[in-house]
C-alpha positions in Angstrom: 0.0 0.0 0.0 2.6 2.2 0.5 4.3 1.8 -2.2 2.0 2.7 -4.0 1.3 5.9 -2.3 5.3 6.5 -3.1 4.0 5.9 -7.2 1.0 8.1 -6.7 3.4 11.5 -5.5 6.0 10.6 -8.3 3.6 11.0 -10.5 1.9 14.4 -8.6 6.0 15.4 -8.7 6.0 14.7 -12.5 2.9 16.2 -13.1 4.0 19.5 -11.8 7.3 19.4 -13.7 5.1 18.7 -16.6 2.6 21.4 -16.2 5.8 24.3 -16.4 4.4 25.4 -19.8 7.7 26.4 -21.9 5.5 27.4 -24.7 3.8 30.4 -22.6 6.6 30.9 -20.2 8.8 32.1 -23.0 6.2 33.5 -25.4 5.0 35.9 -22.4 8.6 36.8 -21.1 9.9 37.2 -24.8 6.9 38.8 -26.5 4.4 39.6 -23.5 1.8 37.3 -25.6 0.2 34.3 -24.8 0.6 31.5 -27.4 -2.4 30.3 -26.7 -3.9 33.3 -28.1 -2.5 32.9 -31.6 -2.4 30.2 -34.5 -4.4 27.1 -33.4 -4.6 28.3 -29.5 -2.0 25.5 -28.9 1.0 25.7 -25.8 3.5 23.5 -28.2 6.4 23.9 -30.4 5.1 23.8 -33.2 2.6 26.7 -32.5 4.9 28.5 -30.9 7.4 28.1 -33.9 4.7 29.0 -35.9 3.9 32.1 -34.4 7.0 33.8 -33.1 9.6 31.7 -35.6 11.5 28.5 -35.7 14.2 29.6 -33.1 11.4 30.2 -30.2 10.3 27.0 -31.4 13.0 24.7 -30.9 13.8 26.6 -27.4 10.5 25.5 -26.6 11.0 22.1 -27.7 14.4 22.0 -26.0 12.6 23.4 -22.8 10.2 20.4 -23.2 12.4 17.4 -23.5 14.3 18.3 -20.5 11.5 18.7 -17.9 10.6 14.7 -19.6 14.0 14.3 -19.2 14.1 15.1 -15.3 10.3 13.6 -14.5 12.6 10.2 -15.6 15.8 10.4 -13.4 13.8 11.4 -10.7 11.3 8.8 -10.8 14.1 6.4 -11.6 16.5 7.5 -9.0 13.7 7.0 -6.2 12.0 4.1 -7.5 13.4 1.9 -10.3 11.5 1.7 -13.3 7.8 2.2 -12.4 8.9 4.8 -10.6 9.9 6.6 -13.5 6.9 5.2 -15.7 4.7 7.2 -12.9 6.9 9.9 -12.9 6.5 10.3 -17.0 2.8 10.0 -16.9 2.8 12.5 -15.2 4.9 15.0 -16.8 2.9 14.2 -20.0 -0.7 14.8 -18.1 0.8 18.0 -16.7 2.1 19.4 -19.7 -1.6 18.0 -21.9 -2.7 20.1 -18.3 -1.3 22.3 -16.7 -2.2 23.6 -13.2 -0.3 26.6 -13.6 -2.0 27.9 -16.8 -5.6 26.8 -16.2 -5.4 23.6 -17.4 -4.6 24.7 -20.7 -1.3 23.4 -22.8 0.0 21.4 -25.3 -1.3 18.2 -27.1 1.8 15.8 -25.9 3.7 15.4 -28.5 7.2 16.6 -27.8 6.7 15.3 -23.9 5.6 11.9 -25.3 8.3 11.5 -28.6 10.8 12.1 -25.4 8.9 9.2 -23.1 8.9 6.9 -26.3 12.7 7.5 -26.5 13.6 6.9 -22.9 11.6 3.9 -22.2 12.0 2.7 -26.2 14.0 3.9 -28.4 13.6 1.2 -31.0 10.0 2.4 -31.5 10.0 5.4 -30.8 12.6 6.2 -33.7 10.3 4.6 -35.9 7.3 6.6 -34.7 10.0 9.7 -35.4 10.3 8.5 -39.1 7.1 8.1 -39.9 6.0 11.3 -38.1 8.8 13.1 -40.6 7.5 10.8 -43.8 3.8 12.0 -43.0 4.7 15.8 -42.3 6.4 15.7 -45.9 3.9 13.8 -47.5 0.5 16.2 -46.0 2.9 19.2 -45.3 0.6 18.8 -41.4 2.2 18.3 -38.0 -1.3 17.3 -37.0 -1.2 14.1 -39.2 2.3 13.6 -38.7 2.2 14.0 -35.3 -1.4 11.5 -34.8 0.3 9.0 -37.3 3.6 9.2 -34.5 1.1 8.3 -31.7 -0.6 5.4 -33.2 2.5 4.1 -34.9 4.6 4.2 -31.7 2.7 1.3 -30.0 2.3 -0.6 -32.4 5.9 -0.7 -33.0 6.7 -1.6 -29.6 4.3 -4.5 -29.3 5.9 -5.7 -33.2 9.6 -5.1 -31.4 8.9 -6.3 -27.8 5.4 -8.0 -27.5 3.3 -6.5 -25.0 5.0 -5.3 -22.2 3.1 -5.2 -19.0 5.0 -1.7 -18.1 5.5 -0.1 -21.1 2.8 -1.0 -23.6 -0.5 0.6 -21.5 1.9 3.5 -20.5 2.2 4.1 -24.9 -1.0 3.1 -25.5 -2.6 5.4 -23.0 -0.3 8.5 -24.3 -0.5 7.7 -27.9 -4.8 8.0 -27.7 -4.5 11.6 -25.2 -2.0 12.4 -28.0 -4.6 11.7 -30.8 -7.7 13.1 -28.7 -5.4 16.7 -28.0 -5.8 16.6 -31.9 -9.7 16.2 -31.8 -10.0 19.3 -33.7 -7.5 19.1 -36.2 -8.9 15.9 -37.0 -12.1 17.9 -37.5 -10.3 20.5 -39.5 -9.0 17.6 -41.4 -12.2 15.7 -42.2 -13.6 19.5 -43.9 -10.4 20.4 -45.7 -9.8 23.5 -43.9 -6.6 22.3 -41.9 -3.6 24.5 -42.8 -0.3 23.4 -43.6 2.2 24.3 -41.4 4.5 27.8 -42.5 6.7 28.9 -40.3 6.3 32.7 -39.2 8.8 35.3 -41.4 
């Protein structure tokens, strides 16, 4: 029972790492905007790359992998491997969101390419290929960045088998990932979802 109270405040720890919003920390401290106000409303990378340029952007991606990054020493360090599972869930729930911004950030993507990579690199270097094939197929991060989610578990089930540990942990990030995109599947499904331009 206790130990499971232990996996319960890794994951509140991760979650609050997770819910440090790069995307409107810098857009408000560098611009005095909030991201969430511009492009498609999103607190991610790409949005942010989209809307104040690709430099901003890959800060904020940068900014992104390393509170993942952390969330998975710490959760490692204090408690083996669920530990850090529990810790990474929660990063990527805080980040999806965030208690500091009203529950309002990104759709998971960066968070969860970085949780592929840590707890499977294998797949989650596929699911980084096939994200970059579909982006320059479409010319959308949307569908790039759904087809990433979906192909990410299945790749680790094809490579591993179902892993008790890892495989609900994917599964159960890949479909947040895909329902965070709920409307640009929407904008998809009526033509009108624009391809990604960085800002000049």
């Amino acid at each position: 029972m206790i130990q499971y109270i232990e996996y319960g405040i890794l994951a509140i720890v991760g979650y609050l790492l997770g819910s440090i919003s790069v995307a409107i920390i810098l857009s408000k401290l560098l611009f005095k905007k909030d991201v969430r106000d511009s492009g498609s409303g999103n607190a991610g990378a790409t949005n942010v790359a989209r809307t104040f340029g690709l430099g901003i952007g890959i800060a904020t991606l940068v900014g992104d992998i390393v509170k993942t990054v952390v969330s998975s020493i710490l959760g490692y360090q204090l408690m083996g491997l669920p530990g850090m599972y529990f810790a990474l869930f929660g990063c990527f729930f805080g980040h999806c969101f965030p208690v500091y911004f009203k529950f309002k950030g990104g759709k998971g993507v960066a968070v969860g390419c970085t949780l592929a990579l840590i707890c499977d690199w294998k797949a989650a270097l596929i699911g980084v290929v096939l994200f970059i094939i579909v982006v320059i197929i479409t010319k959308r991060v949307s569908v790039g960045s759904i087809a990433a989610a979906i192909g990410i578990p299945i790749s680790h089930v094809i490579i591993n088998g179902i892993n008790h540990s890892i495989f609900p942990l994917f599964v159960i990030c890949g479909s947040m990932i895909v329902f965070m995109h709920r409307e640009n599947i929407k904008r998809l499904i009526k033509g009108t979802e624009p391809v990604f331009k960085l800002r000049k």
